[in-house]
Structure formats: structure tokens, C-alpha cells
C-alpha positions as CSV (number, residue, x, y, z in Angstrom):
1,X,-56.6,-33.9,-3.5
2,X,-55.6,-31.9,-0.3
3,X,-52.0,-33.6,-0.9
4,X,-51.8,-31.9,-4.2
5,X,-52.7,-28.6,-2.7
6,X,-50.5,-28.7,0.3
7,X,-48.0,-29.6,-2.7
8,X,-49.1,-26.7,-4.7
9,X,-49.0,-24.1,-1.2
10,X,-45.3,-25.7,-0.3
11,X,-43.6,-25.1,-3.5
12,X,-45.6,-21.6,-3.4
13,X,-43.9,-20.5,0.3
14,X,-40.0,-22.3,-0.9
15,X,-40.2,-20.2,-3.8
16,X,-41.2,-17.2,-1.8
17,X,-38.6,-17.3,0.2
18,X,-35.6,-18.1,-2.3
19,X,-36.7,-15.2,-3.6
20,X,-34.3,-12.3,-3.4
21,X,-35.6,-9.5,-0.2
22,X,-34.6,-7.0,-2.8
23,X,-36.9,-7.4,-5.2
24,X,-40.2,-6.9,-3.1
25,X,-40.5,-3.4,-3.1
26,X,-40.4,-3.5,-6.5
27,X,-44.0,-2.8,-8.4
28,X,-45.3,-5.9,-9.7
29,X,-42.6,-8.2,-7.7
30,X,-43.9,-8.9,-4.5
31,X,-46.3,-11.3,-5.3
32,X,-46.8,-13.3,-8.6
33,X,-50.4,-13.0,-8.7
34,X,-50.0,-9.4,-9.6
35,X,-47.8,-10.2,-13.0
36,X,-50.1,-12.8,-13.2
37,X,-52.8,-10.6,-13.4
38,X,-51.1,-8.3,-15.9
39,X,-50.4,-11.2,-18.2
40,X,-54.2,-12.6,-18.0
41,X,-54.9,-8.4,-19.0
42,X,-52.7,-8.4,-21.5
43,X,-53.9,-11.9,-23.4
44,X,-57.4,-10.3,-22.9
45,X,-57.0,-6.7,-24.6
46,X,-54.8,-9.5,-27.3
47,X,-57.7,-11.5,-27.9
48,X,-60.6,-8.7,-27.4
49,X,-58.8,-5.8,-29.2
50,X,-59.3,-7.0,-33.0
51,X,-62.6,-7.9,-32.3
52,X,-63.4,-4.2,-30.9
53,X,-61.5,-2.3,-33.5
54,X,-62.8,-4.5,-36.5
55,X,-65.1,-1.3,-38.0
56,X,-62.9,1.6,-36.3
57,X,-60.4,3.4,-39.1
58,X,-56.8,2.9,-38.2
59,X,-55.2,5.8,-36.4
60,X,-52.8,8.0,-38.7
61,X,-49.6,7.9,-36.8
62,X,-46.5,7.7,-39.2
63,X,-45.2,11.1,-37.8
64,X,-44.9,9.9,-34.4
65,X,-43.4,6.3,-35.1
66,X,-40.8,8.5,-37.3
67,X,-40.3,10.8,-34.1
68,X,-39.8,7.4,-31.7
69,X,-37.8,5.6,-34.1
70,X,-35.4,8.5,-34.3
71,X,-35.3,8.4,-30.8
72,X,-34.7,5.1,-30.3
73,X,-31.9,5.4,-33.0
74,X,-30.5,8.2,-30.6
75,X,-30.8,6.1,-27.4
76,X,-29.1,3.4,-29.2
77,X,-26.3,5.6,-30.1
78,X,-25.9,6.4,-27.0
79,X,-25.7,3.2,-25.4
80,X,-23.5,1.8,-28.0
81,X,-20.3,5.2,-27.5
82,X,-21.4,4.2,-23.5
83,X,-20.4,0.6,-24.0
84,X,-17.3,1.1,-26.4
85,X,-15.8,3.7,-23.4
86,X,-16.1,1.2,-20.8
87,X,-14.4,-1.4,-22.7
């Protein structure tokens, strides 16, 4: 059992450092455990949510996914005339 751990703990540290040095500063990046983390949060608030908005009303937001869709129509825009200059 130890083998399989000192396994596990090798791989860890090779992978460590093939890492690229540039990334560890970023948030989230310097360590796995920490997206790690955010994934276990996010299968959590998946698998809690319904359960704890089963007898809430919906929230009324059709105005505001009109304003963001416009806005991602505009960002989209964008990149697209961004793209087609540079080639």
C-alpha cells in the first residue's frame, strides 16, 4: 500500500514540475487541489441547488438575458471584424 502512495506522491511532484513556472501565479493554478475544490463546489451547488429551490418561484429575468445576449452578440462582432483584419 505505501508503494501505491509513493506512486501516487511521484507522479504528483513529476507533474508539478513539467508544469509551466508561468502559470503559478495564476489564481487557481498553483496547486490542483484548489480547482479541485472548485469542481467538488460546483458538483455540490449541481446536486443541492434543485433540491433547495424546489418550492421558491423562478426569478423573472427575461430583460436581463435580452441585455447579455445583445452583448454577447456585440462582443462577438467584435471579435469576428478583429479576426477578419488580422487575416
Amino acid at each position: 500500500m505505501s508503494s501505491f502512495v509513493e506512486n501516487i506522491v511521484q507522479h504528483y511532484h513529476t507533474a508539478m514540475e513539467a508544469g509551466d513556472p508561468r502559470t503559478t501565479v495564476w489564481l487557481f493554478m498553483s496547486t490542483p487541489w484548489s480547482a479541485l475544490g472548485l469542481v467538488c463546489l460546483y458538483l455540490t451547488v449541481v446536486m443541492v441547488g434543485p433540491q433547495v429551490m424546489k418550492k421558491r418561484e423562478a426569478f423573472q429575468i427575461n430583460k436581463l438575458l435580452v441585455v447579455f445576449n445583445l452583448g454577447l452578440v456585440l462582443l462577438s462582432l467584435y471579435m469576428f471584424f478583429e479576426v477578419g483584419e488580422v487575416i
